[in-house]
KEKE-3310 file (N, C-alpha, C; in steps of 0.2 Angstrom, whole numbers, plus 5000, padded with zeros to 4 digits):
npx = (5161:5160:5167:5159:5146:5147:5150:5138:5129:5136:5134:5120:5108:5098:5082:5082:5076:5059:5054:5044:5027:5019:5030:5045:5059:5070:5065:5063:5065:5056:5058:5051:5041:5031:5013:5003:4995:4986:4973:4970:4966:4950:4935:4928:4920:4924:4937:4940:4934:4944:4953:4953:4951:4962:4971:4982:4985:4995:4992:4985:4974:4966:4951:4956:4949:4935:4937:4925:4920:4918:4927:4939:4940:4941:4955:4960:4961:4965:4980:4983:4980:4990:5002:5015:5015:5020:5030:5041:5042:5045:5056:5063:5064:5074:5087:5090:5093:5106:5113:5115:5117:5126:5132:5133:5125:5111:5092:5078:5063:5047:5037:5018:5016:5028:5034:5032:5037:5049:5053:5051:5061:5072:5073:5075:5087:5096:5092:5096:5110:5115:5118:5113:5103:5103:5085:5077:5060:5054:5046:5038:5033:5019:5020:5029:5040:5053:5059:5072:5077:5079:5084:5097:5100:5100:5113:5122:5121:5126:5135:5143:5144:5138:5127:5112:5095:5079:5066:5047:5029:5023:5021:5011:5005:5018:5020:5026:5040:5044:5045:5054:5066:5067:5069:5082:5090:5089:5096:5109:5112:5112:5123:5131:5131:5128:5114:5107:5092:5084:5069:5062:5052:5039:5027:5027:5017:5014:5025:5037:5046:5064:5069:5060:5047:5038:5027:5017:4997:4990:4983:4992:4990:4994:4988:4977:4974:4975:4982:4981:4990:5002:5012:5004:5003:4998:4998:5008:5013:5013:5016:5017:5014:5019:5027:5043:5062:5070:5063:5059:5048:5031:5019:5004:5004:4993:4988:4978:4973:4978:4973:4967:4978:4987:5000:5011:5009:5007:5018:5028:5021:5021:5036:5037:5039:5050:5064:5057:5055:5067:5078:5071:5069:5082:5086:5076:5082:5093:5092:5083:5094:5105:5095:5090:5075:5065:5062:5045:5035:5022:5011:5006:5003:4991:4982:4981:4973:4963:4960:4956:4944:4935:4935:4943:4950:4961:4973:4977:4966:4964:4968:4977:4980:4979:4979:4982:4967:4960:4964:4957:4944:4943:4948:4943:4932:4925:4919:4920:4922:4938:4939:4949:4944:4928:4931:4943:4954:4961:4952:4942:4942:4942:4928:4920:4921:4917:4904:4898:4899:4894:4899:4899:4905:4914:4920:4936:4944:4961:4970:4984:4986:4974:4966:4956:4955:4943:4939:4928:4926:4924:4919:4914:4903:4904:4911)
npy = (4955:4952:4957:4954:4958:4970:4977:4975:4982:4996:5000:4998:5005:5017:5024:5041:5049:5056:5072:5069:5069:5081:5083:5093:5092:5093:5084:5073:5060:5052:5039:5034:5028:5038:5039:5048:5048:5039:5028:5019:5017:5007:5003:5000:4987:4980:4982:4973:4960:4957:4954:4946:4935:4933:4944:4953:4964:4975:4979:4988:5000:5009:5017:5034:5037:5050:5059:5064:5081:5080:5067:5074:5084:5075:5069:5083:5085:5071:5071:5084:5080:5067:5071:5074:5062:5055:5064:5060:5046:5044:5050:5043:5034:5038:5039:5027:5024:5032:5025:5014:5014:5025:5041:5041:5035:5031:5035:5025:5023:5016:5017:5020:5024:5023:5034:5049:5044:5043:5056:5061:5056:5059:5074:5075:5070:5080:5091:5088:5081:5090:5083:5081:5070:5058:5055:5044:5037:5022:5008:4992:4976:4966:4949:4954:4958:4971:4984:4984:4990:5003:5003:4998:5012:5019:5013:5016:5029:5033:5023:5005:5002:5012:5013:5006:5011:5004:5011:5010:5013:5006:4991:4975:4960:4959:4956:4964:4965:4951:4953:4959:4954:4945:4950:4954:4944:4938:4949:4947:4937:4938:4949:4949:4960:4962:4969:4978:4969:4974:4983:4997:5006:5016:5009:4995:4985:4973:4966:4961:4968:4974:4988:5002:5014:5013:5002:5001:4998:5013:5026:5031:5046:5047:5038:5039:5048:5044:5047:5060:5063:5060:5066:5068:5055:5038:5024:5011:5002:4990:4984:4974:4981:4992:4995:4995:4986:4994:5002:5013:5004:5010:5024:5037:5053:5065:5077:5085:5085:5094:5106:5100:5094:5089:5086:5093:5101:5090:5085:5095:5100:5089:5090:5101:5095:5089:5096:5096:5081:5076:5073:5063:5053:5049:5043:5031:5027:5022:5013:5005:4998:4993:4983:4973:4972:4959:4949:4942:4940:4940:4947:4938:4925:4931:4931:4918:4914:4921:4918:4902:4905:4909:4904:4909:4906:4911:4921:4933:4941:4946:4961:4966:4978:4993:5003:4996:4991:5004:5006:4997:4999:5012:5008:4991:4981:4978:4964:4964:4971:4968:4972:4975:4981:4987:5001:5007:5021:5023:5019:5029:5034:5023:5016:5025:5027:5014:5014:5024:5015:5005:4994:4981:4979:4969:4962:4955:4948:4949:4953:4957:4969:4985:4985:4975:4971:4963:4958:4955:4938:4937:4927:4917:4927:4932:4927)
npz = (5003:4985:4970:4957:4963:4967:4956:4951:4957:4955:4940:4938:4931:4938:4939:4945:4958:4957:4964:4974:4987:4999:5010:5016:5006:5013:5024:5021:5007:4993:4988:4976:4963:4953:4950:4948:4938:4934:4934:4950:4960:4969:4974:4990:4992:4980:4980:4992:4989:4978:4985:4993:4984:4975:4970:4971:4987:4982:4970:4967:4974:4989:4989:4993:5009:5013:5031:5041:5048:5061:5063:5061:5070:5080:5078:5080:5092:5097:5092:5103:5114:5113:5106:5115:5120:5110:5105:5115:5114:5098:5101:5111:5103:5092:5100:5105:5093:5089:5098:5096:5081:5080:5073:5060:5049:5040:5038:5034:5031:5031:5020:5019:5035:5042:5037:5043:5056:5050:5049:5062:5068:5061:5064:5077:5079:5073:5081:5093:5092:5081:5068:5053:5048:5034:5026:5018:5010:5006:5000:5005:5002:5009:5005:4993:4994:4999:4991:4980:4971:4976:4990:4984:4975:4989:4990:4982:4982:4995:4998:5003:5014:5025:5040:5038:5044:5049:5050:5056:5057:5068:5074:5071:5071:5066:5053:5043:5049:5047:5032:5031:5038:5029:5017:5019:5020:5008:5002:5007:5002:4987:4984:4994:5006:5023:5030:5042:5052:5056:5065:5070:5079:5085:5092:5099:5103:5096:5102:5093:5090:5095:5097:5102:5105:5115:5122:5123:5117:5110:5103:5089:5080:5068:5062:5058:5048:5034:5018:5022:5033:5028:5019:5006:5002:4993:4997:4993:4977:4966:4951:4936:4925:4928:4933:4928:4927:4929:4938:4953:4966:4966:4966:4971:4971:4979:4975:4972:4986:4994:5000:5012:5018:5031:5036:5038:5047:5057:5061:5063:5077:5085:5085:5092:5107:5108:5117:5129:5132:5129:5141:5148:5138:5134:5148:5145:5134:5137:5147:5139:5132:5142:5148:5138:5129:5128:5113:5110:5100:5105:5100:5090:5095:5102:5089:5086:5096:5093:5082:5082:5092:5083:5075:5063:5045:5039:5042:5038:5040:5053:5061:5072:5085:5089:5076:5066:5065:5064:5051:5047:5049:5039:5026:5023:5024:5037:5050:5062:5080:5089:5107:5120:5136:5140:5144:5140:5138:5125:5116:5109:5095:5088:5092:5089:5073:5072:5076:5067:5056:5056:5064:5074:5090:5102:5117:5121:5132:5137:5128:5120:5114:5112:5106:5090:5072:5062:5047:5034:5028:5013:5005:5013:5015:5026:5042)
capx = (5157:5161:5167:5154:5140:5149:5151:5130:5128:5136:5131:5112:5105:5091:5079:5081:5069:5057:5051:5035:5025:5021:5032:5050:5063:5074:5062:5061:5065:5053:5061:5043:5038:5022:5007:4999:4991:4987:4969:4970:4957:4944:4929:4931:4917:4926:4944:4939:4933:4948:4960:4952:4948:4970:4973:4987:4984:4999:4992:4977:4973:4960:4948:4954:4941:4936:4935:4921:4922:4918:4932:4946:4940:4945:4959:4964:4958:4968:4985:4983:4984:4995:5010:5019:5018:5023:5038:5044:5042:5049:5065:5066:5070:5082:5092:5092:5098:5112:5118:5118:5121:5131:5129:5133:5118:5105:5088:5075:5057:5043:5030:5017:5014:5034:5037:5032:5039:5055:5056:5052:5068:5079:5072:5075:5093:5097:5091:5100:5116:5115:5119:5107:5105:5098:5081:5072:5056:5054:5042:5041:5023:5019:5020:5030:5047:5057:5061:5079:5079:5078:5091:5103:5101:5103:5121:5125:5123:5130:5141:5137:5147:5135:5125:5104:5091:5073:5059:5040:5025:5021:5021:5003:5008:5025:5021:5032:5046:5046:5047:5062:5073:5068:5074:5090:5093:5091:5101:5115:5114:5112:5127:5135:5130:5123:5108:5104:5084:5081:5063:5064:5045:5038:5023:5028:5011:5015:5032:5041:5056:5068:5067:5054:5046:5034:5024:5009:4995:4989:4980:4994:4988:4994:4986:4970:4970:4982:4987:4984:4996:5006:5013:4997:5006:4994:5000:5012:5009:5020:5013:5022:5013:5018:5035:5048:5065:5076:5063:5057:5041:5025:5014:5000:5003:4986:4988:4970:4970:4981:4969:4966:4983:4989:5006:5019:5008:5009:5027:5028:5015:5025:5045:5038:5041:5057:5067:5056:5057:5074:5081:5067:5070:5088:5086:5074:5087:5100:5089:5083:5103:5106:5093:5086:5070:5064:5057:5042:5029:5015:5005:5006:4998:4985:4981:4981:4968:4959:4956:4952:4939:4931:4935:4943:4956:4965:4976:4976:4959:4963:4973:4979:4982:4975:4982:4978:4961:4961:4964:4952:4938:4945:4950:4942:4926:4924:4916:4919:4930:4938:4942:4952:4940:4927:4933:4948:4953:4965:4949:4937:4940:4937:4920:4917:4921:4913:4898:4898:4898:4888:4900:4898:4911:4914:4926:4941:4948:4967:4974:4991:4983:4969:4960:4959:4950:4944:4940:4923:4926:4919:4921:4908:4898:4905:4914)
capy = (4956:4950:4961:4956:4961:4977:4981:4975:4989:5001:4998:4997:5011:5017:5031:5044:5050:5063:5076:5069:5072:5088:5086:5097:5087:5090:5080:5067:5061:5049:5034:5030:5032:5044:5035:5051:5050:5032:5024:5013:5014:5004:5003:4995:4980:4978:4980:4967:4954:4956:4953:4938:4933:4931:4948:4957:4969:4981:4978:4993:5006:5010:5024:5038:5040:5058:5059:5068:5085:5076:5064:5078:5085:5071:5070:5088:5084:5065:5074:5089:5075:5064:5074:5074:5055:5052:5065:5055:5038:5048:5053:5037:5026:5043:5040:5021:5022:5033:5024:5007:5014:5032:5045:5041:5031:5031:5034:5021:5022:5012:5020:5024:5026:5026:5043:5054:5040:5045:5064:5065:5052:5063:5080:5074:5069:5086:5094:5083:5080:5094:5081:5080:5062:5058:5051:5041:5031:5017:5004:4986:4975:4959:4944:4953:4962:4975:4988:4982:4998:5009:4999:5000:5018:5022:5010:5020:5038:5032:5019:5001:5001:5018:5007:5008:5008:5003:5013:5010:5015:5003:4984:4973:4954:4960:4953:4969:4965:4946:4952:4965:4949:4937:4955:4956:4938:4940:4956:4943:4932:4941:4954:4948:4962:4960:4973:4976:4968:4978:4988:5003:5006:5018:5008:4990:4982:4963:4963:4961:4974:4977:4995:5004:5019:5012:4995:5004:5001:5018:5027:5035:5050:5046:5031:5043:5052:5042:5053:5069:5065:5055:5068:5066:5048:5032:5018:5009:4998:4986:4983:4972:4983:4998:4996:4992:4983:5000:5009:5011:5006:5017:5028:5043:5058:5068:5083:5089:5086:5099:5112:5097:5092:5091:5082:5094:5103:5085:5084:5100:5099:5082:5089:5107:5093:5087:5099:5094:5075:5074:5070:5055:5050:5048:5039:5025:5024:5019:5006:4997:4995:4991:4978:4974:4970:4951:4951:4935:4938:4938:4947:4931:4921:4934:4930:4913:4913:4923:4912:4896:4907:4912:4900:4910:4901:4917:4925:4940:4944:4949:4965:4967:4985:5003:5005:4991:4991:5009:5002:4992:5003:5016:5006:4986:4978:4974:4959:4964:4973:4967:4977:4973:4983:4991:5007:5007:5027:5025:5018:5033:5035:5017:5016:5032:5025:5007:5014:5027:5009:4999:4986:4975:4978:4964:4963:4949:4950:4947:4954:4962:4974:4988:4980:4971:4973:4958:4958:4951:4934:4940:4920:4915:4928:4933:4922)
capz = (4996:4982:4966:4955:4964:4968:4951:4947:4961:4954:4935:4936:4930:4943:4937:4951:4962:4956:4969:4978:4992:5002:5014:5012:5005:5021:5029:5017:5000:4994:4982:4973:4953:4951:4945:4950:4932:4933:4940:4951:4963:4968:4979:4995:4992:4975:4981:4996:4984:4973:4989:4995:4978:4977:4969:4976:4988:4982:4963:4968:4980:4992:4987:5000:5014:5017:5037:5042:5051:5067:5064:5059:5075:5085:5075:5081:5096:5100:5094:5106:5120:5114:5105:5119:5120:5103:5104:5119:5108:5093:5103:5114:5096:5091:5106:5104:5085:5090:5103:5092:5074:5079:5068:5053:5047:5034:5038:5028:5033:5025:5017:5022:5039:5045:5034:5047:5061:5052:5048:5068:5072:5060:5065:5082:5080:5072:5086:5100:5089:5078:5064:5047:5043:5024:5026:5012:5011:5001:4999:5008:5003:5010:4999:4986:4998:4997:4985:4980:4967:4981:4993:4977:4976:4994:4992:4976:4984:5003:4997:5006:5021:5029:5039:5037:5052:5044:5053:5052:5063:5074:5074:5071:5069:5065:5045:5038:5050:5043:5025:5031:5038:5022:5010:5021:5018:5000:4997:5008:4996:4984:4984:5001:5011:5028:5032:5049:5049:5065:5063:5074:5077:5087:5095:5098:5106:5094:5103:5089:5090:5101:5095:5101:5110:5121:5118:5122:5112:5109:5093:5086:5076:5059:5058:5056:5040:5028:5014:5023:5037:5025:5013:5002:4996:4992:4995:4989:4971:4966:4945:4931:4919:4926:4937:4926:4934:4935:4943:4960:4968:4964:4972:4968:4973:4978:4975:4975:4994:4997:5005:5019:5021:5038:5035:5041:5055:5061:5063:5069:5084:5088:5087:5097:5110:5109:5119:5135:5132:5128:5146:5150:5128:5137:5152:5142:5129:5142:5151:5136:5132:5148:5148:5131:5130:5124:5108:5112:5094:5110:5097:5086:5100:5103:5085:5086:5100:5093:5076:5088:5096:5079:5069:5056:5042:5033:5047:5036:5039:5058:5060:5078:5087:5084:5070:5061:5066:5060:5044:5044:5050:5037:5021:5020:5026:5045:5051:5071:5079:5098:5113:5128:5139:5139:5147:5136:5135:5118:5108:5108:5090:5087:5094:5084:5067:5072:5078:5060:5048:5058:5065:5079:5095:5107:5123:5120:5137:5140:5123:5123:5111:5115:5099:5085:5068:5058:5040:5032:5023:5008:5001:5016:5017:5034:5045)
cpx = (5162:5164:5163:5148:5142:5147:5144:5128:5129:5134:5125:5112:5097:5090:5080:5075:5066:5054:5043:5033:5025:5024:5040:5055:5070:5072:5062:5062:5063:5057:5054:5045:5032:5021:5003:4993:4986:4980:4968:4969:4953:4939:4930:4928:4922:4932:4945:4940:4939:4954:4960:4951:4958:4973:4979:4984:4987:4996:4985:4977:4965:4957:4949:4948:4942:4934:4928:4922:4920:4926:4940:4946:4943:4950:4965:4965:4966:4976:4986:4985:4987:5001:5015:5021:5022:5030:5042:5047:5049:5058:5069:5069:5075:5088:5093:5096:5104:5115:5120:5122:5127:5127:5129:5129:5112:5099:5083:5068:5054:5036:5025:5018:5022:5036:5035:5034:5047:5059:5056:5059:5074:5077:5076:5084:5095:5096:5095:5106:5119:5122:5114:5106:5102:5094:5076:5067:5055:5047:5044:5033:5025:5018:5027:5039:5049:5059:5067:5082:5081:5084:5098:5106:5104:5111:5125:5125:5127:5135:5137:5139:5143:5129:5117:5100:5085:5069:5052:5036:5026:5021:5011:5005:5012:5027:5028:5039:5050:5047:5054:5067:5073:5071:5082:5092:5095:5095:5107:5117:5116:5121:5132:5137:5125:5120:5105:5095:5081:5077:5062:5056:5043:5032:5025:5023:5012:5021:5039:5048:5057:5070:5064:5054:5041:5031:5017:5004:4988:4988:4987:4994:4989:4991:4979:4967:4973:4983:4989:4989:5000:5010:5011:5000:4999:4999:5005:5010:5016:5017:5017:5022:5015:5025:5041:5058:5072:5070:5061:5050:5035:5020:5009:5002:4998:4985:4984:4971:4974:4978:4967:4972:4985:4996:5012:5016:5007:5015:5029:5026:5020:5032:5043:5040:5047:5061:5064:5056:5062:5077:5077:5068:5076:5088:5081:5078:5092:5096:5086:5090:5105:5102:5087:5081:5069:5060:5054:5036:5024:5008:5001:5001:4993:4980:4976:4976:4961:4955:4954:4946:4936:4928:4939:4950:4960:4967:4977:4972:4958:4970:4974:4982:4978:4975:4981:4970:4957:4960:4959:4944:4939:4943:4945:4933:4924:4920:4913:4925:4931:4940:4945:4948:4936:4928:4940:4951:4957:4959:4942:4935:4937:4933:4917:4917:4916:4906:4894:4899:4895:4891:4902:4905:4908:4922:4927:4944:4956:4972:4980:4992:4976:4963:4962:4954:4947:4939:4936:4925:4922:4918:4914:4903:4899:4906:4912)
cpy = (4955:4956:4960:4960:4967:4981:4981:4981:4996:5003:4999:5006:5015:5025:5035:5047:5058:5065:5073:5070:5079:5089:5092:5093:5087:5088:5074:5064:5052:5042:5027:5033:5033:5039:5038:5050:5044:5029:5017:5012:5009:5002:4999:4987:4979:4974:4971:4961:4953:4951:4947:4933:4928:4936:4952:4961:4977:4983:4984:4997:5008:5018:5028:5041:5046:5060:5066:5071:5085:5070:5069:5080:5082:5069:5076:5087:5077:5069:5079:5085:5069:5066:5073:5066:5052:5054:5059:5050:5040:5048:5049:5034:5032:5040:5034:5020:5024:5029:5017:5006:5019:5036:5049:5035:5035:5030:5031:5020:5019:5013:5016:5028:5024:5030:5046:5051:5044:5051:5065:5062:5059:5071:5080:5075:5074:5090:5094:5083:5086:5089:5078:5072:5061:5053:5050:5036:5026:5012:4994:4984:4967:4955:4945:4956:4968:4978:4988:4987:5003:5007:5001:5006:5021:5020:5015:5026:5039:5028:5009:4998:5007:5011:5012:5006:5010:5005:5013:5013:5012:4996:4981:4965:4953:4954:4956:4965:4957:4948:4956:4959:4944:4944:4956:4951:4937:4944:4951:4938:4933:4945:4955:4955:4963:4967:4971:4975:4972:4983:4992:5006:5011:5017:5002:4985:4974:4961:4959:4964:4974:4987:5001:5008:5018:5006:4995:5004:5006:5020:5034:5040:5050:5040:5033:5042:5050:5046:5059:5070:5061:5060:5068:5061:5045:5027:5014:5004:4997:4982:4978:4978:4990:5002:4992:4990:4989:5007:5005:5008:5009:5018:5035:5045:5064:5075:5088:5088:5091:5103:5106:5092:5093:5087:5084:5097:5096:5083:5089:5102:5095:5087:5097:5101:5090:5089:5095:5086:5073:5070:5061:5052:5047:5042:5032:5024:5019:5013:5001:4995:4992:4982:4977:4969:4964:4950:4941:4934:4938:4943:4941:4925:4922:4929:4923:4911:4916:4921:4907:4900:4908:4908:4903:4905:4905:4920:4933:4945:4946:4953:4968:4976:4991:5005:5003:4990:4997:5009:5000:4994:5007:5012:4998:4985:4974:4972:4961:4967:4970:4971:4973:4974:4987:5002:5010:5016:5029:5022:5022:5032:5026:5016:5021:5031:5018:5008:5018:5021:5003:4994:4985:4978:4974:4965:4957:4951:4947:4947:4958:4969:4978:4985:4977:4973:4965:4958:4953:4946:4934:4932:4914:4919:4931:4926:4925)
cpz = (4990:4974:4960:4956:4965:4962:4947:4951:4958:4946:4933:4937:4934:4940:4945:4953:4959:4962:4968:4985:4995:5008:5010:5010:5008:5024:5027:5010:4999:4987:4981:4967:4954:4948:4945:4944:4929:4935:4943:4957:4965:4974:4984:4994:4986:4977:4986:4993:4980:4979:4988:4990:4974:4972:4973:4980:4984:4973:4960:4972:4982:4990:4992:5001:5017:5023:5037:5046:5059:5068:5064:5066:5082:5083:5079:5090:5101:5099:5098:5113:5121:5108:5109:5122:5115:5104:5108:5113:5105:5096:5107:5106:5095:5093:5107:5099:5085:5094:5102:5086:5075:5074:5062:5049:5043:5036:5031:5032:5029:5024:5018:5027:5044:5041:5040:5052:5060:5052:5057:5071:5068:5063:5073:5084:5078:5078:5091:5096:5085:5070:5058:5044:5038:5028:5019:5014:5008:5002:5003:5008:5005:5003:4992:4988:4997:4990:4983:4975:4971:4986:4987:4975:4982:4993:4987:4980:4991:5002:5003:5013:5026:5031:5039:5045:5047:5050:5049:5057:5070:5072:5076:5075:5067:5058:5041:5041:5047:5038:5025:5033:5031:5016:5013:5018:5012:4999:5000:5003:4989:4981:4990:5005:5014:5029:5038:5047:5055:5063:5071:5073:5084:5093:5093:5101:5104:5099:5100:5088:5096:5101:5095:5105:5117:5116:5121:5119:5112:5102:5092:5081:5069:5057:5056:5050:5035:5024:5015:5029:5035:5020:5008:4997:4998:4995:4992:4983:4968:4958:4939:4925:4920:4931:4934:4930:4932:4936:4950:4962:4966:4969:4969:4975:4975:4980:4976:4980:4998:5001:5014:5021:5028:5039:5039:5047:5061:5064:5065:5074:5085:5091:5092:5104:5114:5114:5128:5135:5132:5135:5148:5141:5131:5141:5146:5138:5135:5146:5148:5133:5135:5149:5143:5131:5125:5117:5107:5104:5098:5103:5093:5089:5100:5096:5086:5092:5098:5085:5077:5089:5091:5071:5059:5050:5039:5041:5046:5037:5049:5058:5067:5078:5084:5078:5065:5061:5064:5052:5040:5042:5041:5028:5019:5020:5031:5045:5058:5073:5086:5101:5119:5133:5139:5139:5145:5136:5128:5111:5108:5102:5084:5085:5090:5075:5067:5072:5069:5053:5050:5059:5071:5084:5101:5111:5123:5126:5136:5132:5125:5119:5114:5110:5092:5078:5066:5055:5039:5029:5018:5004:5004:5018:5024:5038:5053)
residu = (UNK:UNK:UNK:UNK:UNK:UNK:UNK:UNK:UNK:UNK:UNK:UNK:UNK:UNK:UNK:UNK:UNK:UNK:UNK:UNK:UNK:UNK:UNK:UNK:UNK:UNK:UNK:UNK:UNK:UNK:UNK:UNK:UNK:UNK:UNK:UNK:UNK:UNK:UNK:UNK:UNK:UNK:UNK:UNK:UNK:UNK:UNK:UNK:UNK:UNK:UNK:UNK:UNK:UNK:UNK:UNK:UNK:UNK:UNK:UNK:UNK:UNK:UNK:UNK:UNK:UNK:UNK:UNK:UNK:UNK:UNK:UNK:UNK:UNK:UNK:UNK:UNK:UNK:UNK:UNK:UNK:UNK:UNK:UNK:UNK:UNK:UNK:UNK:UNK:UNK:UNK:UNK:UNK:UNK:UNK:UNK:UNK:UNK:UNK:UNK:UNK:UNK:UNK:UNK:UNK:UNK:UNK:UNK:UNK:UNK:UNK:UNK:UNK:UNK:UNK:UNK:UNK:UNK:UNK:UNK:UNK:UNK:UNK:UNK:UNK:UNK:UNK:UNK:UNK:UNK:UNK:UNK:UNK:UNK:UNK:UNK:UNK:UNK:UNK:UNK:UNK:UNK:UNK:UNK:UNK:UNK:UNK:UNK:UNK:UNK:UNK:UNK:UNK:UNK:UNK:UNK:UNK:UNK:UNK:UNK:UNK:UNK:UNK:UNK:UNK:UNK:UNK:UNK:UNK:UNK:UNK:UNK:UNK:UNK:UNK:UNK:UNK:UNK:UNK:UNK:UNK:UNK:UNK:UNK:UNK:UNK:UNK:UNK:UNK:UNK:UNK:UNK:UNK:UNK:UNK:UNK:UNK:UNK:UNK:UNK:UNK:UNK:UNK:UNK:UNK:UNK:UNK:UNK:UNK:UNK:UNK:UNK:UNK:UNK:UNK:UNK:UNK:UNK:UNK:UNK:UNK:UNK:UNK:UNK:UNK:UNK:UNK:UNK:UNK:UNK:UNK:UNK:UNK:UNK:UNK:UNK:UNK:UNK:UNK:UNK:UNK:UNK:UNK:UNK:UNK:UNK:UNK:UNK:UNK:UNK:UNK:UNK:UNK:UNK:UNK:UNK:UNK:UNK:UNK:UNK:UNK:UNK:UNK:UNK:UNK:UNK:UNK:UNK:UNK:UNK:UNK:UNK:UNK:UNK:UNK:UNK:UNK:UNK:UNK:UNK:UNK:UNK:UNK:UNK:UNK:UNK:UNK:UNK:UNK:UNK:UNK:UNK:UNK:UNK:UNK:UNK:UNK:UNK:UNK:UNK:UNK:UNK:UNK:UNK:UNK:UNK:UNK:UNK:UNK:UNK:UNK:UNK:UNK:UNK:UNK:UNK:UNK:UNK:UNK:UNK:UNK:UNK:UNK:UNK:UNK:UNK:UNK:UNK:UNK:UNK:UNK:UNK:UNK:UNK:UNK:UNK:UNK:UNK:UNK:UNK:UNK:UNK:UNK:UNK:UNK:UNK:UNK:UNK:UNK:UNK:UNK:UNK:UNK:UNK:UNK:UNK:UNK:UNK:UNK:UNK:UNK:UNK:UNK:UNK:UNK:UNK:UNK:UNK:UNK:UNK:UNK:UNK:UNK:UNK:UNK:UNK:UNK:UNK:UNK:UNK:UNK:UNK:UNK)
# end
């Protein structure tokens, strides 16, 4: 590293982080700028049209959807039977971070829906190590990268030799994890130092990470209720007009949902866990070190067979896994959704949201995902 860039590092004036979200800020400290006050909303046919239209996505936010008290239900319902898969997960990547990065590492989740991915990894390592690691989240959007305000602050407060482990939820297409190596490349070049690009994910179904809890894909519970098991954040927005270049990211804060927040008794129900997963969290750490698993992109293919077969020409417009198909249900404008099987038992809540908006499910056999979502071409009218 260079002494220039040392000294543009340590020089930049970065606003520091106001207190956001409801989690506690020993679980979390979020490195966003409040837009709480700011509207930028918009209707899902509207937002849709604007995507596809060549708006940004990060440049707006989806109106949150308020689950119905049948879907909260299965919500309480789907966590009650798999907490005890997630801690595992949870405490499987813990138990791998240690034993690559040690324990003196910086957790860096990436908003959204790795924030509770990583208060359960630090919670966890506390518990097991009985060492506090600082965890912040940041911001990371397709097309547009990394939050490099937020990078700059962590280097300012840790220094830049504490190394960094980037967690997210889960892998789709493993789009994020391509913009986490093309932002490491840049900060390389940039200020000549290297950044591990290794995404640490708790559900790896694309086969994208070598980092991960299981590559099972399963509806992992946050991918439910967005802001209310998210620390009631939006979204990330990434504005000219409204992110200037020493702040961070942004994001709405939604205060009003506090009476149906469920944010920390989500992370709580999961880390009651821990203690009894610990030993099998162990053994899996030591066996994928041992014998580290192949990182192949088989979701990418899925893709790819599955836009031959449909015809589609926007690869955006199909969103592979639970979680993204979640999303889809949740947030855009489904076309169709696929299934692996019908008999599937991880896509109850699926079928229950697809069936609640009127869209079409067909069985794609020989996915390496449980389902797929894919996204109306509002340009043809449906594809």
């Amino acid at each position: 590293m260079n002494l220039p860039a040392m000294e543009s590092i340590i020089k930049k004036q970065i606003k520091p982080p106001e207190p956001m979200g409801s989690y506690d800020p020993s679980d979390v400290i979020f490195l966003l700028k409040d837009l709480s006050n700011i509207s930028l909303e918009k209707e899902t046919g509207e937002r849709e049209h604007a995507i596809q239209s060549g708006v940004h996505y990060s440049e707006m936010l989806p109106v949150e959807y308020h689950p119905s008290d049948e879907y909260i239900e299965l919500f309480h319902e789907t966590l009650a039977q798999s907490a005890e898969k997630v801690a595992r997960a949870a405490a499987t990547v813990a138990e791998i971070i240690v034993r690559k990065r040690g324990l003196n590492t910086v957790i860096v989740s990436l908003a959204r829906a790795g924030t509770p991915i990583g208060i359960l990894v630090k919670r966890y390592i506390s518990m097991k190590y009985n060492v506090d690691l600082p965890h912040y989240s940041i911001s990371i959007i397709r097309g547009k990268g990394i939050d490099e305000n937020a990078i700059l602050y962590i280097w300012q407060q840790h220094g830049v030799d504490m190394p960094i482990q980037f967690i997210d939820g889960w892998t789709g297409k493993g789009a994020i994890r391509k913009v986490l190596v093309d932002a490491c490349d840049s900060l390389d070049q940039r200020y000549g130092i290297r950044l591990n690009d290794n995404l640490a994910v708790l559900a790896d179904p694309g086969h994208c990470s070598d980092t991960y809890g299981t590559r099972e894909d399963y509806l992992i519970p946050s991918a439910c209720l967005n802001s209310t098991v998210s620390g009631l954040m939006s979204r990330t927005v990434l504005r000219d007009d409204l992110i200037g270049p020493n702040d961070f990211h942004g994001a709405k804060w939604y205060k009003e949902w506090a009476s149906s927040d469920l944010s920390t008794m989500y992370v709580d129900k999961i880390s009651e866990y821990f203690t009894k997963v610990e030993t099998e969290a162990s053994l899996q750490a030591e066996d994928a070190l041992a014998d580290p698993p192949e990182v192949t992109w088989q979701g990418m293919k899925d893709i790819q067979s599955i836009q031959q077969a449909f015809d589609i020409q926007d690869v955006n417009l199909i969103k592979p896994g639970i979680g993204e198909t979640t999303r889809v249900l949740l947030r855009r404008v489904p076309w169709k959704i696929l299934i692996d099987r019908p008999n599937n038992p991880n896509l109850k809540h699926i079928m229950l949201l697809a069936q609640d908006r009127g869209v079409p499910v067909e069985v794609f056999p020989g996915l390496s995902y449980s389902c797929c979502g894919i996204i109306r071409s509002v340009k043809e009218g449906g594809e």
